[in-house]
VOPAGU-2260 file (C-alpha; in pm, 1 decimal, decimal comma):
REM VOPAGU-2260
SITE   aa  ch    i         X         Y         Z
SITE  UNK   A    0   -5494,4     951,1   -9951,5
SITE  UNK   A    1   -5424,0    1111,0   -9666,4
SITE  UNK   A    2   -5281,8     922,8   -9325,3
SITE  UNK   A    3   -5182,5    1014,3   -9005,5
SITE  UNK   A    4   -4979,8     831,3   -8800,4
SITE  UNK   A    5   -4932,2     854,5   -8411,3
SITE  UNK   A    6   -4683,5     725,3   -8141,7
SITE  UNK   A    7   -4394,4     863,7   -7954,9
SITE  UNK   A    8   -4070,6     929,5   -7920,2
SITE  UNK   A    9   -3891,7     642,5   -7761,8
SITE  UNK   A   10   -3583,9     427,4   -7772,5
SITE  UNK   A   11   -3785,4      91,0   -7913,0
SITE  UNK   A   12   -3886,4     -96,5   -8213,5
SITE  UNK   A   13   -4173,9     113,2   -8222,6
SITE  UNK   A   14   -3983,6     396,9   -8384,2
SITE  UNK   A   15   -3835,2     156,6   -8664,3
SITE  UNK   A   16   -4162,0      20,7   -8743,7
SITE  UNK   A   17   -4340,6     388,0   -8780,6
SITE  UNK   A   18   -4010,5     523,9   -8964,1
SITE  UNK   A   19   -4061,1     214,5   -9209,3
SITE  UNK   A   20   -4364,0     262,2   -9275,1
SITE  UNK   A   21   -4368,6     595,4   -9315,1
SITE  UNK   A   22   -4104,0     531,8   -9608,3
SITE  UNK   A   23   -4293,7     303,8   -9778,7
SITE  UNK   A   24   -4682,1     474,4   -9760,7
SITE  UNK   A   25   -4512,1     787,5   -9927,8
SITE  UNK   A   26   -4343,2     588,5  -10171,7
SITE  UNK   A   27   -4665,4     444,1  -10279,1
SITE  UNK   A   28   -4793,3     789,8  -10311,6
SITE  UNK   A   29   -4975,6     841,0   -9987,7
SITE  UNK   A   30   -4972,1    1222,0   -9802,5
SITE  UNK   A   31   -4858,0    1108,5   -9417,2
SITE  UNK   A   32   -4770,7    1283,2   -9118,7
SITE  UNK   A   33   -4689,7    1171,1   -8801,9
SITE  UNK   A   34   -4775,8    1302,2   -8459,6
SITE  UNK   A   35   -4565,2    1215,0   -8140,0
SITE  UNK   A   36   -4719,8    1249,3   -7797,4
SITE  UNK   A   37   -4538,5    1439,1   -7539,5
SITE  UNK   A   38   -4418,2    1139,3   -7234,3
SITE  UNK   A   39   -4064,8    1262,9   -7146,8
SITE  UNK   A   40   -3937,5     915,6   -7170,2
SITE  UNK   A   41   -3590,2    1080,1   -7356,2
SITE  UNK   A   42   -3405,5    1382,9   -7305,9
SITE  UNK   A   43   -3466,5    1664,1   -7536,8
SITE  UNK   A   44   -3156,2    1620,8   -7708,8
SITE  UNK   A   45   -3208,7    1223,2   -7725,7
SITE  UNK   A   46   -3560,6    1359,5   -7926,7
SITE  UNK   A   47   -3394,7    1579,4   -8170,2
SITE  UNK   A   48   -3155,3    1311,6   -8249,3
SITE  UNK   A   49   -3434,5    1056,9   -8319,7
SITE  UNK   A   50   -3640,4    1332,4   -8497,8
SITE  UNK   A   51   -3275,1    1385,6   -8720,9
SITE  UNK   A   52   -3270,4    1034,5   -8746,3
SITE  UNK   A   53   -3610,6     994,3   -8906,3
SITE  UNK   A   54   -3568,2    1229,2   -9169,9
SITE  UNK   A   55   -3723,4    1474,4   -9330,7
SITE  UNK   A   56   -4112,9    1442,7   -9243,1
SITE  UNK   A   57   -4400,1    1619,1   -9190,4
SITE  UNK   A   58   -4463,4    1580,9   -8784,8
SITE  UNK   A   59   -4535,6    1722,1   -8470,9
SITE  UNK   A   60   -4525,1    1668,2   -8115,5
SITE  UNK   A   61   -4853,3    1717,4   -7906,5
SITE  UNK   A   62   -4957,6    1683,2   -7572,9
SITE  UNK   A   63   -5343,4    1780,2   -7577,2
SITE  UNK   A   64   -5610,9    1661,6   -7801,2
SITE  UNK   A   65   -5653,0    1994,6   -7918,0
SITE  UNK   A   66   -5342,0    2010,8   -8043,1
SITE  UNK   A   67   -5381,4    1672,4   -8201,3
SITE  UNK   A   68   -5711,5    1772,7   -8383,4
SITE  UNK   A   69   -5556,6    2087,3   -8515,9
SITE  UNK   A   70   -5263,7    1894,7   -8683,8
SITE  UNK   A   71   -5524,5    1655,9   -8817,0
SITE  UNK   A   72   -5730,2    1930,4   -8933,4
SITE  UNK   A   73   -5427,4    2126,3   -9100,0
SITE  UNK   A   74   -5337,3    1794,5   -9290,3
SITE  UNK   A   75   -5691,9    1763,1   -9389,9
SITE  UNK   A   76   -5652,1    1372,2   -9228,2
SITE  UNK   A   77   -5816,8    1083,8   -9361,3
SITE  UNK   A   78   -5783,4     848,5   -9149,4
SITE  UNK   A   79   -5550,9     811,1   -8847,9
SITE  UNK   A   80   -5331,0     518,0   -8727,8
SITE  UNK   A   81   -5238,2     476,6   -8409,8
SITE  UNK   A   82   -4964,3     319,2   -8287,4
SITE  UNK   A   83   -4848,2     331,0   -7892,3
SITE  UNK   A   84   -5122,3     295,7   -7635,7
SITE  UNK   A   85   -5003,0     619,5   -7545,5
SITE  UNK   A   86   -5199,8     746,0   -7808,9
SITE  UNK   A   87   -5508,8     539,3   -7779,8
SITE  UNK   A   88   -5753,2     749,2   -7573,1
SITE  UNK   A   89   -5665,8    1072,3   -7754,4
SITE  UNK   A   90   -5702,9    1007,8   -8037,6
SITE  UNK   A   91   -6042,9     781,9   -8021,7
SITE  UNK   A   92   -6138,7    1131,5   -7851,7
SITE  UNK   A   93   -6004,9    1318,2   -8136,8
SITE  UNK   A   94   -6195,4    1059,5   -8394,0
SITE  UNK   A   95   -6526,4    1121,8   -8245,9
SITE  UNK   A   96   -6504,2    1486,3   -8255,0
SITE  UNK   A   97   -6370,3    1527,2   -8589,7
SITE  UNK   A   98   -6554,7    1230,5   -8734,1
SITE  UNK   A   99   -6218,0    1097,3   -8900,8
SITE  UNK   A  100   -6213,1     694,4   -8847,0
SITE  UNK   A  101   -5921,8     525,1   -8691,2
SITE  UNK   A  102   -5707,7     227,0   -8612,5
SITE  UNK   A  103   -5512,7     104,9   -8403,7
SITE  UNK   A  104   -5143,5    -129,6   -8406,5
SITE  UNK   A  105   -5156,1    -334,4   -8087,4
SITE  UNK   A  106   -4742,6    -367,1   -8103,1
SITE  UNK   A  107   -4730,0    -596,8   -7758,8
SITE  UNK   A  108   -4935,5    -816,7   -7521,3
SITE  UNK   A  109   -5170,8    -630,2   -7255,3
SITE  UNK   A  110   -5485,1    -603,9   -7057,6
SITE  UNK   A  111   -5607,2    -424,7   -7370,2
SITE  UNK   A  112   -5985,1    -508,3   -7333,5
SITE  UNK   A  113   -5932,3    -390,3   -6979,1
SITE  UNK   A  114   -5777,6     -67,7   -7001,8
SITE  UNK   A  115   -5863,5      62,4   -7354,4
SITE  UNK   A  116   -6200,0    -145,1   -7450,4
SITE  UNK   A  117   -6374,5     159,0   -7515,3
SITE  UNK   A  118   -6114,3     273,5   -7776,0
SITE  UNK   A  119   -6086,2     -87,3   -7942,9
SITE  UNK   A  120   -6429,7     -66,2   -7996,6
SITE  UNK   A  121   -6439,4     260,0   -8145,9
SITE  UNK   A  122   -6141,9     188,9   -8384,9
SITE  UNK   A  123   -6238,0      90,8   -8755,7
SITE  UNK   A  124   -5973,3    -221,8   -8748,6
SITE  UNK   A  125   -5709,3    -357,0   -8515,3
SITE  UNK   A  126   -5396,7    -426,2   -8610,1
SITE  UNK   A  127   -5204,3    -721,3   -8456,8
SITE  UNK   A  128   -4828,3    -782,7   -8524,8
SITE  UNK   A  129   -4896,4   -1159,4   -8466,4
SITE  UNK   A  130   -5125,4   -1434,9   -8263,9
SITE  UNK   A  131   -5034,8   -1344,1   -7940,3
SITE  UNK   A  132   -5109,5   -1008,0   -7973,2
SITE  UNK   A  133   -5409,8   -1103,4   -8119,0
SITE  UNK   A  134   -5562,0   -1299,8   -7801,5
SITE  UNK   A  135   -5497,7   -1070,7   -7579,9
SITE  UNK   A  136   -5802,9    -868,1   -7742,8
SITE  UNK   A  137   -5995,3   -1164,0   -7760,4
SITE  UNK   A  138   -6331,7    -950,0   -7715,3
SITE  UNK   A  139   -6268,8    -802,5   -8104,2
SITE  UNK   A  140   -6138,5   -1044,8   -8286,1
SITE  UNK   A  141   -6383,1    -983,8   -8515,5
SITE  UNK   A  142   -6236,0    -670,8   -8646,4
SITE  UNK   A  143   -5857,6    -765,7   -8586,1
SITE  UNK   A  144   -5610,5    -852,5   -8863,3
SITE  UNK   A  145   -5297,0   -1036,3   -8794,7
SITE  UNK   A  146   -5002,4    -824,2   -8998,8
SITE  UNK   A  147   -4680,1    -883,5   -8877,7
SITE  UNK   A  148   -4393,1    -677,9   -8875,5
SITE  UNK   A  149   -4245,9    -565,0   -9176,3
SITE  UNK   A  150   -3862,2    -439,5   -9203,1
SITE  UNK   A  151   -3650,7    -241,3   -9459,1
SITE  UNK   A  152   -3433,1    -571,9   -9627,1
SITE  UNK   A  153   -3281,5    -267,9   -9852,5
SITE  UNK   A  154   -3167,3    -122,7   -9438,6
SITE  UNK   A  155   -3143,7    -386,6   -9275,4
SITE  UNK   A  156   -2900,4    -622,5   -9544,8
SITE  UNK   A  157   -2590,4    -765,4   -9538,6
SITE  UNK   A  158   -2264,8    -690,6   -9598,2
SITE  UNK   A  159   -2098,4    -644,8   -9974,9
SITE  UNK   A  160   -1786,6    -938,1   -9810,8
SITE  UNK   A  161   -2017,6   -1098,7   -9534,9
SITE  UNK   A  162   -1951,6   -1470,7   -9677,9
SITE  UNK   A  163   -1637,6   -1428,1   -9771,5
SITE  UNK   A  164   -1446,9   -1414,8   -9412,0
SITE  UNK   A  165   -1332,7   -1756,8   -9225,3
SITE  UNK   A  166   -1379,4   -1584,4   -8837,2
SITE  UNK   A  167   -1119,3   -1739,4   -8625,9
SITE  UNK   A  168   -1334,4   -1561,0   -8359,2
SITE  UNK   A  169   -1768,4   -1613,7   -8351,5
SITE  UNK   A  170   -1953,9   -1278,4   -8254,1
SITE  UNK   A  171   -2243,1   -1400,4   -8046,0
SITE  UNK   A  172   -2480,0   -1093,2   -8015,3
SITE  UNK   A  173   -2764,5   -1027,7   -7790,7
SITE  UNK   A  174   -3001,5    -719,1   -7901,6
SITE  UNK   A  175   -3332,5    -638,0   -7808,8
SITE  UNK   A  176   -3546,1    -389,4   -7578,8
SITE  UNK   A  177   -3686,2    -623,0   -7325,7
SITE  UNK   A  178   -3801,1    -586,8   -6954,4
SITE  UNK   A  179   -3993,3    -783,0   -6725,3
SITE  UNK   A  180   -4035,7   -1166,1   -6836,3
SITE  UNK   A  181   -3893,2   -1122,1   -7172,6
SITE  UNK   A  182   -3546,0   -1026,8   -6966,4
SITE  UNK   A  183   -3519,9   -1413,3   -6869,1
SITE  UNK   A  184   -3339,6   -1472,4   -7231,5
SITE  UNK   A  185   -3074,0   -1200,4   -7149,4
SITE  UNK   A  186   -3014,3   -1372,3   -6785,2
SITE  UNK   A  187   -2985,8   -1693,9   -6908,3
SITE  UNK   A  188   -2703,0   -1543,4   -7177,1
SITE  UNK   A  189   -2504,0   -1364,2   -6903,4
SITE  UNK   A  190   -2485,0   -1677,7   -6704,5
SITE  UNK   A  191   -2335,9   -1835,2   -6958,6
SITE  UNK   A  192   -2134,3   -1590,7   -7058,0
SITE  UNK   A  193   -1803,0   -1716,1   -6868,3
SITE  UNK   A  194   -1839,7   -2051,7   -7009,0
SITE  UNK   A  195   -1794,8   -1994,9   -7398,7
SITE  UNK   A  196   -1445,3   -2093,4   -7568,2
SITE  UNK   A  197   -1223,9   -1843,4   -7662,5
SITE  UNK   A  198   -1362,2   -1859,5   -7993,8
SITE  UNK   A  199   -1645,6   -1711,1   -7921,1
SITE  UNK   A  200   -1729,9   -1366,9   -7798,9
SITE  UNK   A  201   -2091,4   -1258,4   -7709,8
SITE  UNK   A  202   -2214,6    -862,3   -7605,5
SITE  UNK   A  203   -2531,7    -733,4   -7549,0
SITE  UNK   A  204   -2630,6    -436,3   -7765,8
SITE  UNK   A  205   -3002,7    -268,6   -7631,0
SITE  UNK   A  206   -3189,3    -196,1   -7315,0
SITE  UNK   A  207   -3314,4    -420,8   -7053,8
SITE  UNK   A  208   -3408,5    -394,1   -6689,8
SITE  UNK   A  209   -3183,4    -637,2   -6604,5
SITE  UNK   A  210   -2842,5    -576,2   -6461,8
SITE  UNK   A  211   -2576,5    -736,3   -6727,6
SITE  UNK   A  212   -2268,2    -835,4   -6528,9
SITE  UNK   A  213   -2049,6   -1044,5   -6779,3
SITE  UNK   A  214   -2049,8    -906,6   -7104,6
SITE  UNK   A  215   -2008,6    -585,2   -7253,7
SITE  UNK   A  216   -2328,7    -410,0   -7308,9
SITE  UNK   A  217   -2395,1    -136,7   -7508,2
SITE  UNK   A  218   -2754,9      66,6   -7413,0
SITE  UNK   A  219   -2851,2     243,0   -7706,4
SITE  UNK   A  220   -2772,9     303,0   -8063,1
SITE  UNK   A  221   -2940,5     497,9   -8318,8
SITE  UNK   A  222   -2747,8     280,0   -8579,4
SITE  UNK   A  223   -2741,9    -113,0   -8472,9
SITE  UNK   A  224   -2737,2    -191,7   -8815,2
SITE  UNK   A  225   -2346,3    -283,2   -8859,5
SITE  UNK   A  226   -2369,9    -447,2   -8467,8
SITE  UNK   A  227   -2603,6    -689,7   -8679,9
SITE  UNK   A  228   -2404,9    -744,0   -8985,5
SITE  UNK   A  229   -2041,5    -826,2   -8753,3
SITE  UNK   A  230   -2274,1   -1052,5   -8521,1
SITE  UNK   A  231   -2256,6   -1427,1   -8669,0
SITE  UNK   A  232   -2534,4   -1548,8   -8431,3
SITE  UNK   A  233   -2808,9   -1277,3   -8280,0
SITE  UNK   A  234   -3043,8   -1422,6   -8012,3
SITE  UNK   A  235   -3330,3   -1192,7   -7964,9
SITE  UNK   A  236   -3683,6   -1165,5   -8028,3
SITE  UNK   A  237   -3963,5    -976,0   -8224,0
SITE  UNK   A  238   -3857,8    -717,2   -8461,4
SITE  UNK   A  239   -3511,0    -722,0   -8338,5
SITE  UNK   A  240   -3453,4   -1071,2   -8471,6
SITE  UNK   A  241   -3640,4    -982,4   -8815,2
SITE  UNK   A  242   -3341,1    -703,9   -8792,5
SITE  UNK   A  243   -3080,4    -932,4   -8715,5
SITE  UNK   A  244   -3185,9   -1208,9   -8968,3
SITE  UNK   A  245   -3215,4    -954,4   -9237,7
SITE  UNK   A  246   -2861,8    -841,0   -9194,4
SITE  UNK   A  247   -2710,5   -1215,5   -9209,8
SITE  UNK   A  248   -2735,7   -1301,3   -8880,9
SITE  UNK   A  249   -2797,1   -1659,1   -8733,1
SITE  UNK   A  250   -3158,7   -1578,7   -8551,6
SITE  UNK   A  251   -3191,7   -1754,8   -8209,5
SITE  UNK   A  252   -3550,2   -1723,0   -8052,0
SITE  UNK   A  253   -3527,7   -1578,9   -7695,6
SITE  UNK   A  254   -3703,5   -1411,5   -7435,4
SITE  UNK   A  255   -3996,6   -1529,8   -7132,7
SITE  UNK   A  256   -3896,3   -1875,8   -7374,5
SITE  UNK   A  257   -3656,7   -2038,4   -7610,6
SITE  UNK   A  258   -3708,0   -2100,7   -7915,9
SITE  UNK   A  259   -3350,2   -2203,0   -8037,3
SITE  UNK   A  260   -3247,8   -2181,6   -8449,2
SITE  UNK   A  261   -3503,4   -2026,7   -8627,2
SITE  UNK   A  262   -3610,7   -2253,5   -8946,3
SITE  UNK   A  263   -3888,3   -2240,4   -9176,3
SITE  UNK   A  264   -4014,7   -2501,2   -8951,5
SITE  UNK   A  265   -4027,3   -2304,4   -8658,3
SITE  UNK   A  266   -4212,4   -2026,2   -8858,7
SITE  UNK   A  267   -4492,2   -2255,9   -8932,6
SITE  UNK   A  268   -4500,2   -2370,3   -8593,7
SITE  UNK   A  269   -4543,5   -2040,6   -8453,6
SITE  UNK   A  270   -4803,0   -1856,6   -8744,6
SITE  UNK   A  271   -4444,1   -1699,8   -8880,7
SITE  UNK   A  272   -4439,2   -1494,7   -8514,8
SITE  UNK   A  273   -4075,0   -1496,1   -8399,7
SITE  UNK   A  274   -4163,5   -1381,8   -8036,3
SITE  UNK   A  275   -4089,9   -1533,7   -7736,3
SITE  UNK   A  276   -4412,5   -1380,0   -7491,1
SITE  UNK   A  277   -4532,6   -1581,2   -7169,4
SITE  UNK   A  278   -4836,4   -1702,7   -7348,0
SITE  UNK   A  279   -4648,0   -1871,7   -7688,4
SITE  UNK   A  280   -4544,4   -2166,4   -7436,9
SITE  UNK   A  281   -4189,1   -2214,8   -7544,9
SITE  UNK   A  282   -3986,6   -2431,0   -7324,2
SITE  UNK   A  283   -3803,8   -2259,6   -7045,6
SITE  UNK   A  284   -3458,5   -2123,1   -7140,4
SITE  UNK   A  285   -3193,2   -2314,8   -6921,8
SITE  UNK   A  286   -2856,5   -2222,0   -6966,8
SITE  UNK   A  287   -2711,3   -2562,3   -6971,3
SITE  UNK   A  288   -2975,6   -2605,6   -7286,7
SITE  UNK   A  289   -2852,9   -2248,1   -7421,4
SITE  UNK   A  290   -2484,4   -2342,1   -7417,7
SITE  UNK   A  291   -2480,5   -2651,4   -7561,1
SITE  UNK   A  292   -2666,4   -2522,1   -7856,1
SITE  UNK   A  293   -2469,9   -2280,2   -7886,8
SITE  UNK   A  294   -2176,5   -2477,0   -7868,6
SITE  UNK   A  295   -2281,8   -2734,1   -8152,1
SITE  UNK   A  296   -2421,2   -2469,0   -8406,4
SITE  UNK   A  297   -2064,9   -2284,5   -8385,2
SITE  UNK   A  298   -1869,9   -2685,7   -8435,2
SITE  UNK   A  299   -1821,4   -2844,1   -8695,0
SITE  UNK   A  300   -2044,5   -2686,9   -8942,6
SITE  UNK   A  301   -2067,9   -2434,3   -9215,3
SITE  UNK   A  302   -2228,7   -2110,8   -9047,2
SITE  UNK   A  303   -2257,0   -1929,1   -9354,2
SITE  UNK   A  304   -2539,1   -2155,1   -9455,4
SITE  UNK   A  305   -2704,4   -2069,0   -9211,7
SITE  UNK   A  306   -2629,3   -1695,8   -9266,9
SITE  UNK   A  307   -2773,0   -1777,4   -9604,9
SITE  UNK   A  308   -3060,0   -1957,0   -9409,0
SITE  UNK   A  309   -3128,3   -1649,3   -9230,2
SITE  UNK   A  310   -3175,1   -1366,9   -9505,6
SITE  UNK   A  311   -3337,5   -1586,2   -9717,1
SITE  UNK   A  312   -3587,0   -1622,2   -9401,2
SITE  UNK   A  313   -3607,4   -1275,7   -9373,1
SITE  UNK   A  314   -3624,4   -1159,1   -9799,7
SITE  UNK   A  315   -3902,8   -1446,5   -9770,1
SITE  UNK   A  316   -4113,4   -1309,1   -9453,2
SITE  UNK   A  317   -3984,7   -1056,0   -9302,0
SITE  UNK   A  318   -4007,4    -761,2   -9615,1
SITE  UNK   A  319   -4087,1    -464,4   -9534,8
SITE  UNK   A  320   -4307,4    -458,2   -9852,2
SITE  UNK   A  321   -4537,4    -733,8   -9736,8
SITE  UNK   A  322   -4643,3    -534,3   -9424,6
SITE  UNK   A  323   -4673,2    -250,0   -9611,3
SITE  UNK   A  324   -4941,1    -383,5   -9872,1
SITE  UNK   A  325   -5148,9    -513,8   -9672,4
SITE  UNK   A  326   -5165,3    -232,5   -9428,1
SITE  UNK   A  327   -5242,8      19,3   -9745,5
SITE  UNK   A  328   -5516,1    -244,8   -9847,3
SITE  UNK   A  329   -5700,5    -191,3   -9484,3
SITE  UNK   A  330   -5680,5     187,8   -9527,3
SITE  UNK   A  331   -5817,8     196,0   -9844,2
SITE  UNK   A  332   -6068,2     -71,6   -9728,4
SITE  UNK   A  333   -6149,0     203,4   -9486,2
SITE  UNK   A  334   -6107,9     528,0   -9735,0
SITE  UNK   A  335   -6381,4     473,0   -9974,9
């Protein structure tokens, strides 16, 4: 089988996701190459580093839909996957002309029956990483499967000591890419910032539109992996707190909502999503709500069960290998 994947190159989720499951297609024998649109969203050295980062793959970076039918051509594609909107138009373009089928990853919530109906339409399946992304392409439900995200446990694990230590001091960690409403979580965090003991210390590792004032924030790294195995407590959402549970991490839901300690329970509740969009309805995030549950999960209690909580969550839902199976299933569903 032969796949192509397609997205770009960006400082998001979306590049762990498409690095994952690159990794595990080829270990289950699949031919796949990737193709990154051209959008100038990173420097070129920024790109390289990414490109270094992903390891040796076959790839390459287009801007025209020539260009993209050519590389699909030369790999003799199958069927293509596409994965930022970026992407969407070319490559439904590219489908039609070379009559290779496609489908498509809707990674976020958006107008997408507005702005790329025609393409949704056209595309074989759709992908959904969970319910919410789901309903906002209501119109093609029909052909949409819910597959959420998947992520390396073998990566993203803990540490060889990680129960063994009796922190005087709690690492509180933020981490996320987040703008717009979703940037409400990281407010309410820096407000309270000023208010924690001594005991505990809270940063703010990621990007964000909004302007952190009273912790230390750190933008961008290509390696947040031992950020997330030194943080005791990680509020995010999405895939970041999949990535922060995985490494041992106490999850807290946050974004547009709040979610608090994520349980089982809480999985259920939300169709196992762990995101924290507008149109989930989680209760408002109040910082006098934040800090006080903060405040009792870090008193009185033995954190390290809930460390044990939180990879056992994560080996239980969160495996890279359960994404990965089903998503081979729908492309050989489609590859007859």
């Amino acid at each position: 089988m032969r796949v192509l994947l397609t997205s770009i190159l960006c400082h998001s989720g979306l590049m762990t996701h498409v690095r994952d499951l690159v990794r595990y297609l080829e270990g289950q024998g699949v031919e796949v190459a990737v193709a990154y649109k051209k959008v100038n969203f990173l420097s070129e050295a920024e790109e390289q580093q990414l490109l270094a980062n992903l390891g040796e793959h076959n790839y390459c970076i287009f801007e025209t839909a020539d260009e993209l039918a050519a590389f699909i051509k030369q790999n003799k594609t199958q069927l293509i996957h596409a994965h930022s909107h970026a992407t969407f138009t070319m490559v439904a373009e590219v489908s039609k002309r070379l009559d290779v089928p496609f489908i498509v990853t809707l990674h976020s919530i958006y107008l997408w029956p507005l702005f790329f109906g025609r393409t949704l339409q056209a595309a074989k399946k759709i992908i959904a990483v969970g319910p919410g992304q789901a309903k906002s392409a209501t119109p093609y439900l029909d052909k949409i499967v819910i597959i959420e995200n998947g992520i390396d446990t073998k990566r993203f694990t803990v540490k060889n000591d990680w129960l063994t230590e009796n922190p005087q001091v709690i690492n509180v960690l933020w981490y996320g890419r987040v703008d717009g409403h979703l940037s409400k979580g990281i407010k309410i965090l820096d407000q309270i910032a000023l208010s924690l003991p001594n005991n505990i210390q809270i940063i703010a590792l990621g990007s964000t539109d909004y302007r952190i004032r009273n912790m230390p924030h750190i933008k961008w790294t290509d390696d947040p992996v031992p950020y997330l195995q030194n943080s005791h407590i990680t509020y995010a959402h999405g895939r970041s707190l999949r990535e922060a549970m995985a490494c041992g991490s106490v999850g807290m839901l946050i974004g547009h909502g709040y979610g608090g300690l994520v349980t089982e329970e809480l999985l259920r509740r939300q169709n196992f999503a762990v995101d924290a969009f507008p149109n989930y309805g989680l209760a408002r995030a109040r910082s006098c709500v934040v800090l006080e549950d903060l405040i009792q999960l870090t008193s009185g209690v033995d954190l390290n069960l809930y460390r044990k909580q939180a990879r056992r969550l994560a080996e239980k839902y969160f495996d890279l290998d359960l994404m990965g199976r089903r998503i081979l299933a729908l492309y050989q569903e489609i590859i007859k």
